[in-house]
C-alpha positions in Angstrom: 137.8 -160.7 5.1 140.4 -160.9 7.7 139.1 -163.6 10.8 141.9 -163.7 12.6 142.2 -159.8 13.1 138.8 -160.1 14.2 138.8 -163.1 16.4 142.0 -161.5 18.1 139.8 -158.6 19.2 137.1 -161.0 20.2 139.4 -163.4 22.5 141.2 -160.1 23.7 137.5 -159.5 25.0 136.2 -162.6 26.4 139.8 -162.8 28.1 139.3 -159.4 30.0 135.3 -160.9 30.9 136.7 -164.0 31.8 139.2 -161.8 34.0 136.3 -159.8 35.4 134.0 -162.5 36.2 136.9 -164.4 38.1 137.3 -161.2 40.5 133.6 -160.9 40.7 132.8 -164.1 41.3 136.2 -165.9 42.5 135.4 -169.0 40.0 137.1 -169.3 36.4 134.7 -169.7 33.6 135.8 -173.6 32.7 135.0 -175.8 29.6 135.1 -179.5 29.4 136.5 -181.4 26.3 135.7 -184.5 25.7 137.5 -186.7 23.3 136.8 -190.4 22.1 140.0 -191.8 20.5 143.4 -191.0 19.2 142.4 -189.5 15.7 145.3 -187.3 14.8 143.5 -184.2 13.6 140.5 -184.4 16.5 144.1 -184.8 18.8 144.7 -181.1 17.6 142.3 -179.4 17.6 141.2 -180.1 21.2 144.7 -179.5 21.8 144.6 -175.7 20.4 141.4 -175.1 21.9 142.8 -176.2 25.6 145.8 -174.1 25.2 143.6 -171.4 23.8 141.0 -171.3 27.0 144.2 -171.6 29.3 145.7 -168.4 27.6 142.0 -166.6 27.8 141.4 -167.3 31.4 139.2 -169.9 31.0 139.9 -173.3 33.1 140.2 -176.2 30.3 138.9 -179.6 31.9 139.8 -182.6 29.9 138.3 -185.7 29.2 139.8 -188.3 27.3 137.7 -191.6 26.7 139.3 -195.1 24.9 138.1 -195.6 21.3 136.6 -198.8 22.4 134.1 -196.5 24.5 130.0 -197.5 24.1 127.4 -195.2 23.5 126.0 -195.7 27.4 129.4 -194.4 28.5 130.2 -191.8 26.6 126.5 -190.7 27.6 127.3 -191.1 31.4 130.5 -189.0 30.6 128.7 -186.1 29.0 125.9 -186.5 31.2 128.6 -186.1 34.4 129.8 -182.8 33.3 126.3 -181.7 32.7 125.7 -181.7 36.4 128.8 -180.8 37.3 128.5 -176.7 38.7 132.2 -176.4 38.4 131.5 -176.8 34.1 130.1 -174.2 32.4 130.8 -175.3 29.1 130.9 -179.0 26.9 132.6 -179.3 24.0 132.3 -183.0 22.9 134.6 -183.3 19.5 133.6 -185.2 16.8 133.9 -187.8 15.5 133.1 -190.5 18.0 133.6 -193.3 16.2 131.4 -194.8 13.7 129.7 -197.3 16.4 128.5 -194.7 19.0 125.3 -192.3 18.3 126.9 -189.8 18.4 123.8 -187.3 18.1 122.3 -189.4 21.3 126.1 -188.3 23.2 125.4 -184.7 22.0 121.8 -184.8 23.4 123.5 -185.4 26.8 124.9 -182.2 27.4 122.8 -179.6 29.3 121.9 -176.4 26.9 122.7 -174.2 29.2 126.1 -175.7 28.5 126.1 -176.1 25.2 128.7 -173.5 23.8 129.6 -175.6 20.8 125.5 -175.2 19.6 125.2 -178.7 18.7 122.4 -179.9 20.8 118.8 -180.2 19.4 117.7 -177.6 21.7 120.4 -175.0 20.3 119.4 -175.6 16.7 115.8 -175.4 17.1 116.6 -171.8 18.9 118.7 -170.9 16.0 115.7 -171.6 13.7 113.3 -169.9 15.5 115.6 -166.6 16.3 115.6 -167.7 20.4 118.4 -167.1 22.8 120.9 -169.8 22.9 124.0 -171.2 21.7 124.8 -170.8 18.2 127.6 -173.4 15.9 130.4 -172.1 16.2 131.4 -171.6 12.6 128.5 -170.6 11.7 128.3 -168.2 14.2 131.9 -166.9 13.8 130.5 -166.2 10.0 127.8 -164.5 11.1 130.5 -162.0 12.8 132.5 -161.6 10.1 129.1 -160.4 7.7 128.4 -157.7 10.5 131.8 -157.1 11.1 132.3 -156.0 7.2 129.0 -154.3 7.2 127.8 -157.0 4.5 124.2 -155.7 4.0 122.0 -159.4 4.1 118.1 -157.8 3.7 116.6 -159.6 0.5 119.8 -160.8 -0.6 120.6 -164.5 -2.3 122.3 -166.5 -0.3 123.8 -170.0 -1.4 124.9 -172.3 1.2 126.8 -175.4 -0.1 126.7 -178.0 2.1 124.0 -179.3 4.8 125.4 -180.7 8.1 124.2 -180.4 10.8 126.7 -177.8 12.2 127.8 -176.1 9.3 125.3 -176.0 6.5 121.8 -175.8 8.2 122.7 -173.0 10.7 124.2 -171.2 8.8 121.3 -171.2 6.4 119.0 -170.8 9.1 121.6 -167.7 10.7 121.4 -166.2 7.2 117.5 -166.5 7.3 117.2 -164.6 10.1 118.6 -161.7 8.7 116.4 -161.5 5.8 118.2 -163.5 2.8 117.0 -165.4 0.3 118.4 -168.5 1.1 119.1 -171.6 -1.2 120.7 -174.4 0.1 122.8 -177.2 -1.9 124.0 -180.7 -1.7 126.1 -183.8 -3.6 122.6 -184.8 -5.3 121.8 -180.7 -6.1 121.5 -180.4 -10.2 122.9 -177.8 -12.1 124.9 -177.0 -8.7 126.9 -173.9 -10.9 124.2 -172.0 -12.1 122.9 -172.1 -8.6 125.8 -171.3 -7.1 126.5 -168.1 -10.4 123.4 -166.7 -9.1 124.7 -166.4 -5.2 125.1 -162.6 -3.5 126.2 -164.3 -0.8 128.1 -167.7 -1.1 128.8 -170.4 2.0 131.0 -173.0 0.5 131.0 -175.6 3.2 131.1 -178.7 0.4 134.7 -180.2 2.2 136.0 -180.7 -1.5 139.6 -178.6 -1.8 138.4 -176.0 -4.7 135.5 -177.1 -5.6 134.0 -173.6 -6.3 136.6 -171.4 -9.0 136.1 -167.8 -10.2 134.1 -168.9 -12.9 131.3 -170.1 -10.9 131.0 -166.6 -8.6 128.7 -163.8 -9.5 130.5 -160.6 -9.8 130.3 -158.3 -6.7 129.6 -161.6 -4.4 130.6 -162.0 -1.1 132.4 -165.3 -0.4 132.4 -167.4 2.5 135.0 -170.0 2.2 133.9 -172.6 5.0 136.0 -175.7 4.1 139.4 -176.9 5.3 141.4 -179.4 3.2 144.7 -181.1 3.6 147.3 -178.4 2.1 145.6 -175.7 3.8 143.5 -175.1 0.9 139.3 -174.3 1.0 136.4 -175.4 -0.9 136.9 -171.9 -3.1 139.8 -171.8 -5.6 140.8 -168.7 -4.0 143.1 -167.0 -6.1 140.7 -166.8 -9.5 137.6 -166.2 -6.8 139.3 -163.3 -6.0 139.3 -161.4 -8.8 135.1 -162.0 -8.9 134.2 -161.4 -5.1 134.0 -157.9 -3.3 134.7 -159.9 -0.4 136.1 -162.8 0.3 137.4 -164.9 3.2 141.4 -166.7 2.8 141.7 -170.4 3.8 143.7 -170.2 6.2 142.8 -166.7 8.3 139.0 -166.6 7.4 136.3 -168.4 9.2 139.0 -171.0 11.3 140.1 -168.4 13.5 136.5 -167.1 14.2 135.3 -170.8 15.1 137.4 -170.9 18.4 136.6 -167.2 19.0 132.9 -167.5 19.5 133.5 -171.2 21.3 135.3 -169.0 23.9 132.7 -165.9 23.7 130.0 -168.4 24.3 131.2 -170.1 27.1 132.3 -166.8 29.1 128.2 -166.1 28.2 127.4 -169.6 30.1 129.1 -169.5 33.2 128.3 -165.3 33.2 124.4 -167.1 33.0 125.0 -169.8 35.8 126.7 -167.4 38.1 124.0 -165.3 37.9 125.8 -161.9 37.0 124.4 -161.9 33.1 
């Protein structure tokens, strides 16, 4: 399944909106990132995803707080941008650091602006099939399944994995659309039988190849969720291959469709507060 073919066509139309609503409106659709630290890889990616909203039409507003920062202020920081009317979007990166709450920080951004769908709010609208944002990746996945006509109605579906902004929306994204869905963890037993029995499999473990060819049904679509140093996934993708009907690469898959939906969803939020959705 090629994401980055797709997420092309998706940024190609949130840039022409993003165009559109600027004439319309004569305000840029903007989202805020907010990043705690130095760490390297967080460094990047709010790096691409700046450069990517810049290229889109979408004004990138950025934030950068000192490691040392305390739960109170990152809160007053998030909570700033939430009633700010020039944001329409908050993207807080994670991680914070290991002494913040970091779910407490993700509670402080308004859900009207919550285009990354990490809030409390967004998830329970995810579960209960309500307007909102959706995560991300789990979103851009969803794309990709309609997008290759993959046919979810009373199919099993096997996520691996369970955070909070991978794992559990997805399942609950895949539940909505009528699978059967089973989820898995590190203390799951007989993880591969589980997983042989999958129509549809999320791998979304974090563990480079953790899933080969020998553990995929044949005919199974395959969702290769996980990013590991080498730019290798959590699916041993050349003997998975040979099993799946479809399957997605690591790199090209689900990365590219993460950003894509970031910037479909925020062109959706400041469409939404300046009242022409």
């Amino acid at each position: 399944m090629d994401g980055t073919g797709l997420a092309r066509r998706i940024i190609e139309s949130s840039t022409a909106a993003a165009a559109d609503l600027r004439r319309r409106t004569g305000t840029a659709p903007c989202l805020a990132t907010v990043l705690v630290g130095e760490d390297p890889a967080s460094v990047t990616y709010v790096r691409m995803k700046r450069a990517r909203c810049e290229k889109s039409g979408i004004t990138s507003r950025h934030v950068a707080l000192p490691a040392s920062i305390s739960t109170s202020g990152l809160i007053e920081a998030v909570t700033d941008l939430s009633q700010d009317a020039g944001v329409h979007g908050i993207l807080l990166q994670h991680p914070v650091g290991a002494h913040i709450d970091e779910r407490a920080a993700f509670e402080a951004i308004a859900p009207d602006k919550d285009v990354d769908g990490v809030t409390m709010h967004s998830f329970a609208a995810m579960g209960f099939g309500l307007p909102g944002f959706v995560s991300c990746t789990p979103g851009g996945i969803m794309r990709l399944l309609e997008e290759y006509d993959v046919d979810l109605a009373g199919k099993h579906a096997v996520v691996v994995g369970r955070s909070a902004i991978l794992g559990k929306p997805a399942g609950m994204l895949l539940l909505g659309r009528d699978a059967t869905v089973t989820y898995c963890h590190s203390r799951t037993t007989n993880l591969s039988a589980i997983v042989r029995e999958a129509d549809i499999l999320l791998a979304a473990v974090g563990r480079p190849r953790f899933i080969t060819g020998a553990d995929i049904k044949p005919g199974a679509v395959v969702i290769d969720a996980g990013y590991n140093p080498g730019n290798v996934g959590d699916v041993d993708f050349e003997t998975a291959r040979n099993r799946a009907s479809l399957i997605t690469p690591v790199p090209g898959g689900v990365g590219p469709m993460t950003i894509a939906v970031l910037l479909a969803q925020t062109l959706e939020a400041a469409s939404r507060q300046l009242g022409t959705s």
